[in-house]
C-alpha positions as CSV (number, residue, x, y, z in Angstrom):
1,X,0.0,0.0,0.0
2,X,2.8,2.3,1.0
3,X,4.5,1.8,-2.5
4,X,0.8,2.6,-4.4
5,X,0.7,5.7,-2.5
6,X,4.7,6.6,-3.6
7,X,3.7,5.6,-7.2
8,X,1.0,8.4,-6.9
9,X,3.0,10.8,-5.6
10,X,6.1,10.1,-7.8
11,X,3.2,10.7,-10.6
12,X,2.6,14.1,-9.3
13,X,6.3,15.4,-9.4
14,X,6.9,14.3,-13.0
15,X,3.8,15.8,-14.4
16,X,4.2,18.7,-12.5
17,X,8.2,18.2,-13.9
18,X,6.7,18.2,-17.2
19,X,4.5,21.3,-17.2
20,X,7.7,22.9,-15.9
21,X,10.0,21.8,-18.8
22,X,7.3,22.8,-21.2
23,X,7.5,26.5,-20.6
24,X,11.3,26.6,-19.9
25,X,10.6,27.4,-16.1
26,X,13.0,24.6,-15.6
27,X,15.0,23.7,-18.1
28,X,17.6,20.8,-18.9
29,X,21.4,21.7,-20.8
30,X,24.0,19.5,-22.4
31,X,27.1,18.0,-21.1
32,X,29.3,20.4,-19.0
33,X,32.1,19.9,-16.4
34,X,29.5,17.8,-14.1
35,X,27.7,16.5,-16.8
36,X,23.8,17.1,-18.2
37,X,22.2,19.5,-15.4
38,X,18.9,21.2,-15.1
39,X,18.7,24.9,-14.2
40,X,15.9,27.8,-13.6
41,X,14.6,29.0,-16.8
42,X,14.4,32.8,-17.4
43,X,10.9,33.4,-15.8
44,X,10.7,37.2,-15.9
45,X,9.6,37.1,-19.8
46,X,7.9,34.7,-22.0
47,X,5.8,31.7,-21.5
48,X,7.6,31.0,-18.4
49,X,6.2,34.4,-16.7
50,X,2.6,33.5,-18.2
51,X,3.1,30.2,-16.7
52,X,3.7,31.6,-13.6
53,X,0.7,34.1,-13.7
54,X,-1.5,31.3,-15.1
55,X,0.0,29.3,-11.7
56,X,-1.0,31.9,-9.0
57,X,-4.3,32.4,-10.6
58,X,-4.9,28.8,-10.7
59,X,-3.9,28.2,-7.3
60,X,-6.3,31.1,-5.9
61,X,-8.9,29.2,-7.4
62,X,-8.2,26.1,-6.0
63,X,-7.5,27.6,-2.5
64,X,-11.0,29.3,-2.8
65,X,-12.4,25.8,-3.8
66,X,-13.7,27.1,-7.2
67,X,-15.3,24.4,-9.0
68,X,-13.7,23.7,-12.5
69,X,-10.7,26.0,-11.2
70,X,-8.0,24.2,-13.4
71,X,-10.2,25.1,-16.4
72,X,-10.8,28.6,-15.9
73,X,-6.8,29.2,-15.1
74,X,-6.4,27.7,-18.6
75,X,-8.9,30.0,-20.5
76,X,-7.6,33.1,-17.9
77,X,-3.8,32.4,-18.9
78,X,-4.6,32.0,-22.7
79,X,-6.7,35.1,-22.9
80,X,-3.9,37.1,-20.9
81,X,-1.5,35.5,-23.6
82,X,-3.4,37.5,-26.2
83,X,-2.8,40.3,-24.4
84,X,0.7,40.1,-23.9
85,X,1.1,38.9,-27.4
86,X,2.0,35.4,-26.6
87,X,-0.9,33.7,-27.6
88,X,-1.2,32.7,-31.3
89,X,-4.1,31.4,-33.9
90,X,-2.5,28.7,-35.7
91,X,-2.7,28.6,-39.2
92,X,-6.3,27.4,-41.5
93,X,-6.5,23.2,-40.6
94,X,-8.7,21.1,-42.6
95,X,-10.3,17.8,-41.4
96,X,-9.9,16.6,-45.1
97,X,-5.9,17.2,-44.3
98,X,-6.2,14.4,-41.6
99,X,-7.5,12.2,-44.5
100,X,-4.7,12.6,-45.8
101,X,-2.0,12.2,-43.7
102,X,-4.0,9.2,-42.3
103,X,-3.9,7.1,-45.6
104,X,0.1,7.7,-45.3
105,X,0.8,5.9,-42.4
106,X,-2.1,3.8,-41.3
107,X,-1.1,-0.1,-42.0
108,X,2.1,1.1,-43.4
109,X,4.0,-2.0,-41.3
110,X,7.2,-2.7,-42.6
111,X,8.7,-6.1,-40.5
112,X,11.7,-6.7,-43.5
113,X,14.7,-5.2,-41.1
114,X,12.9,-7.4,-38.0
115,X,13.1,-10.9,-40.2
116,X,16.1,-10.1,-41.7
117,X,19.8,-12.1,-40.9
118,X,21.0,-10.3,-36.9
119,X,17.5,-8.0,-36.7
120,X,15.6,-10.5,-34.9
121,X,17.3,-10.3,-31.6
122,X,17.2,-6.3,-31.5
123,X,13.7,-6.9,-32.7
124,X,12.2,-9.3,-29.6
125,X,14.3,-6.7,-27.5
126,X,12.7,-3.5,-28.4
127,X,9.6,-5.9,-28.0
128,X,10.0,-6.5,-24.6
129,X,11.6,-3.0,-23.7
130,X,8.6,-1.5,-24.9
131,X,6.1,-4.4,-23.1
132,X,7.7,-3.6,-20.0
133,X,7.7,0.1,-20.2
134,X,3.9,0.4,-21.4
135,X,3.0,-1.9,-19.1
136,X,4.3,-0.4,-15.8
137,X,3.8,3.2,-17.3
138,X,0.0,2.2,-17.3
139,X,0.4,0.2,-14.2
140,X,1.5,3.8,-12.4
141,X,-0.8,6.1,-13.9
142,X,-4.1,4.0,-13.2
143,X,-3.1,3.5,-9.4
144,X,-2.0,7.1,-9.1
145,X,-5.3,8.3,-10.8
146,X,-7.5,5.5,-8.9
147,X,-5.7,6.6,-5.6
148,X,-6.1,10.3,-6.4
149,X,-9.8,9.6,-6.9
150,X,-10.1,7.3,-4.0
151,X,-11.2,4.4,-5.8
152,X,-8.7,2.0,-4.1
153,X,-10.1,-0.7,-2.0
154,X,-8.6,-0.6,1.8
155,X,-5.5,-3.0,0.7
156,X,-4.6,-0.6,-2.0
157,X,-5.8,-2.6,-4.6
158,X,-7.9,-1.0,-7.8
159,X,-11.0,-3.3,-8.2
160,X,-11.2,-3.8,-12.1
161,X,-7.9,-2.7,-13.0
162,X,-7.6,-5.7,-15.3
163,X,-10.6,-4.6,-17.4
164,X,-8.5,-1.2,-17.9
165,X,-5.3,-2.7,-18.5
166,X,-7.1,-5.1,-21.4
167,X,-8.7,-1.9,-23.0
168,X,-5.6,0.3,-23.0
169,X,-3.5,-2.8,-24.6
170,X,-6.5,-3.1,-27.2
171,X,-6.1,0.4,-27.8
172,X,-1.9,0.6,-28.4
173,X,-2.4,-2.2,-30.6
174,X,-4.9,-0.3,-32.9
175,X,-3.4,3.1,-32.5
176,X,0.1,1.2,-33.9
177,X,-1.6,-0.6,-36.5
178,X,-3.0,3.1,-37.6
179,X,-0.3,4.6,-37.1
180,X,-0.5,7.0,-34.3
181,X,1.4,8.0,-31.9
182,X,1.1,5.9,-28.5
183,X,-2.9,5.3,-27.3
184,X,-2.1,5.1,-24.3
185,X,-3.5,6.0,-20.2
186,X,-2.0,9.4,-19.5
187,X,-0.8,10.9,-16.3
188,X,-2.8,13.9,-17.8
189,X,-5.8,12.1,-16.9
190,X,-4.9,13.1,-13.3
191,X,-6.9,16.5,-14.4
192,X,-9.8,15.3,-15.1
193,X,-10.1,13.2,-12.1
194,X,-9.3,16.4,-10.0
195,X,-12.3,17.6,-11.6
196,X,-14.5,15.2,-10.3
197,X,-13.9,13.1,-12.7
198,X,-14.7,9.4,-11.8
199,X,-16.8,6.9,-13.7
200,X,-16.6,5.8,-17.9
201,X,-19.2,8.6,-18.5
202,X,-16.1,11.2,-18.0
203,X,-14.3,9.1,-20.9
204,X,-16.9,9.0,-23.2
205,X,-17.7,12.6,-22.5
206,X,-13.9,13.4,-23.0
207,X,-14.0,11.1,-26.5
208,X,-16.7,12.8,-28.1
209,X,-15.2,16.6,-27.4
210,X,-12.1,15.1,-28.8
211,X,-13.6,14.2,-31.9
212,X,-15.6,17.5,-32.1
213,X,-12.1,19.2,-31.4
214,X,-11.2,18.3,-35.1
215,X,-13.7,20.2,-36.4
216,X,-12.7,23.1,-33.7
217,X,-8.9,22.5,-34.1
218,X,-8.1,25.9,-34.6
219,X,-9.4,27.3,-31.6
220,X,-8.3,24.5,-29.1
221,X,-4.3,24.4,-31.4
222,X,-4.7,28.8,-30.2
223,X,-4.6,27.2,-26.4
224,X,-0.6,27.5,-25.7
225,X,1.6,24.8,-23.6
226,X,2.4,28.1,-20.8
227,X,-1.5,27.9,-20.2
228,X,-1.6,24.1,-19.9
229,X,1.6,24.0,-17.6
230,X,0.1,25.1,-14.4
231,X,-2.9,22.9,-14.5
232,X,0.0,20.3,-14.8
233,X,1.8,21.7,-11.8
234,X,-1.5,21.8,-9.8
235,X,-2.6,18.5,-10.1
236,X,0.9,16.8,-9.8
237,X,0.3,18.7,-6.0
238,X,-3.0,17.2,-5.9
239,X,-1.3,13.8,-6.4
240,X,1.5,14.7,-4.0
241,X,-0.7,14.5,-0.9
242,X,-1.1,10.6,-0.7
243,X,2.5,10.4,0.6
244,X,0.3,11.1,3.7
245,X,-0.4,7.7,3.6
246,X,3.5,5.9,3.7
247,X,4.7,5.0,7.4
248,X,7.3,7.1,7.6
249,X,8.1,5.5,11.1
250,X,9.2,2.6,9.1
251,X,12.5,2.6,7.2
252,X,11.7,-0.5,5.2
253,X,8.5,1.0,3.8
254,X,9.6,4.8,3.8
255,X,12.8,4.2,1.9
256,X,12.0,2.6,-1.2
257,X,8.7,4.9,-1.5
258,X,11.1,7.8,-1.3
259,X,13.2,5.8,-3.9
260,X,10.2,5.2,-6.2
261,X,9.0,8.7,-5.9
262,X,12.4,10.4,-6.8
263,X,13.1,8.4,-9.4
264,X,10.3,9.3,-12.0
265,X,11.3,13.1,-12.4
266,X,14.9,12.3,-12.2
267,X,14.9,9.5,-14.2
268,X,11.9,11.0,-16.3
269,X,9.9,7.4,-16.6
270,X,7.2,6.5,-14.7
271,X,8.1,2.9,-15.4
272,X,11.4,3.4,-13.7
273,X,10.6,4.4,-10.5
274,X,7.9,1.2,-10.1
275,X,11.5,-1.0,-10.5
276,X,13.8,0.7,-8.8
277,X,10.5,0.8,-6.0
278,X,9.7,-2.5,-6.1
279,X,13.3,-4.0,-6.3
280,X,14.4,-1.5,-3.2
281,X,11.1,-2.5,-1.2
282,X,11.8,-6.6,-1.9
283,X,15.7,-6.2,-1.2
284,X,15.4,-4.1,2.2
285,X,12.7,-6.2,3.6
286,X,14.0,-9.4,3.0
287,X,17.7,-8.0,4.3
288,X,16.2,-6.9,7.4
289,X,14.2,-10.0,8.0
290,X,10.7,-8.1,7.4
291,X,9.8,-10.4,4.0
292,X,7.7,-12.6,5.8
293,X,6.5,-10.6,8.5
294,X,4.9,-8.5,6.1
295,X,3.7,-11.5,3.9
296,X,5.5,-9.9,0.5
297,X,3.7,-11.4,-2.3
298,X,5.4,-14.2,-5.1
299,X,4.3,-11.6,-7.4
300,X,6.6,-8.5,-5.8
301,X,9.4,-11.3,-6.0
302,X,8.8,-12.1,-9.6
303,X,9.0,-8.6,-10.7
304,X,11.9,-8.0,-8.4
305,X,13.4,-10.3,-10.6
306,X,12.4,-9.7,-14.0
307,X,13.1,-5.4,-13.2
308,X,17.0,-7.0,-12.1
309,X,17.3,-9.1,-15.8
310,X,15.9,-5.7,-17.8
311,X,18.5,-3.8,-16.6
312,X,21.3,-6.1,-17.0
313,X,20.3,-7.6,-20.2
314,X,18.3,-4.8,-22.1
């Protein structure tokens, strides 16, 4: 339960990490004498100062417990873009134009380089890197969504999590085979669950104003990333408060949370901060003799395993 709860929160720093980078309030350099480093962005000018002002506003909001608060911070900052001469309309955009540029890539699968003499190893690799990534990236977002929303059960557990798991594999299937980029759960989702988001309906709702959107695109393409950024940073807070729920008492449980929840923005995967979590959390337990006191399951051990092979081997 502890390492559910650190997944969340981990969650919450790297989309909040991400709506930083976006708008250069951080932002990440080259090699130097110590190596790639981050830095503060220049945030007196720019989309970083919108950000910023689109932040506080936001924030008021939320503080005053305005209902849809994240959404009216958007439309505030974009308007106040306008002003400032930051915001943008994009140029004409035609739905027949995504007709188009679908029939270019849609079921244009190519597996020559995969079947061919010394490509079938790097092949079944990228296959399994990309399994394994997908997999736990999804794993993360829907228990830090589910958590966020309180849908958890009282072990920590999200009751039909399997059912979600099937539909977003369905979906990266068909989104490769069309030649997309990833269909995929989102950590973005995090927003809509702040919202009040919590059954299908939300989904469907959010599907069908996608697909109107293409007819709208112009409009919604005017909205720039420095108004999206602190809606971003906001709800990666909102996520941030279930580290209220590790045992901080507890070195064997506190540790690899703090492990797990570090290593998403630093690492930038979500995927990598489950393994280094779990494999921290199944190493210190059964070091200090705590394993079987706390009844780790076969499954922790598996993927304890399996995390240890994927970094030595892939």
């Amino acid at each position: 339960a502890s390492l559910k709860a650190a997944i969340s929160a981990g969650i919450g720093f790297f989309i909040a990490l991400i709506g930083m980078f976006n708008v250069n309030i951080v932002t990440a350099f080259g090699t130097g004498i110590a190596g790639a480093y981050t830095d503060m962005g220049s945030i007196t000018k720019g989309a970083a100062l919108l950000a910023l002002i689109g932040l506080a506003i936001t924030a008021i909001l939320v503080a005053y417990r305005v209902k849809g608060a994240i959404f009216i911070g958007i439309i505030a900052t974009t308007l106040i873009g306008f002003l400032m001469g930051q915001t943008t309309i994009p140029e004409s955009f035609t739905v027949a134009g995504i007709g188009e540029a679908f029939g270019e890539v849609a079921f244009k699968l190519d597996f020559s380089g995969a079947l061919s003499a010394g490509g079938v190893v790097p092949f079944l690799t990228a296959i399994i890197t990309f399994a394994i990534c997908d997999c736990f990236d999804t794993v993360g977002t829907l228990l830090g969504t589910a958590g966020n929303a309180g849908m958890l059960d009282e072990n920590g557990n999200f009751p039909g999590g399997d059912r979600a798991l099937i539909a977003d594999a369905i979906a990266t299937c068909t989104g490769a085979l069309l030649g997309t980029s990833t269909v995929t759960t989102f950590v973005e989702s995090a927003s809509g669950v702040a919202e009040g988001g919590r059954t299908g309906l939300t989904s469907l709702v959010a599907g069908v104003l996608f697909a109107l959107s293409l007819l709208l695109s112009p409009i919604f393409l005017a909205i720039p990333s420095f108004a999206t950024a602190p809606a971003l940073i906001v709800v990666g807070y909102l996520m941030l408060t279930s580290v209220t729920k590790i045992d901080f008492n507890d070195m064997t449980e506190a540790i690899p949370c703090f492990i797990a929840i570090i290593a998403m923005p630093f690492m930038y995967s979500i995927s990598e901060g489950i393994s280094m979590g779990v494999i921290s959390y199944v190493v210190i337990n059964l070091i200090t003799g705590k394993a079987k006191e706390k009844k780790i399951s076969a499954l922790m051990y598996v993927l304890a395993v399996l995390f240890v092979l994927k970094y030595i081997f892939i």
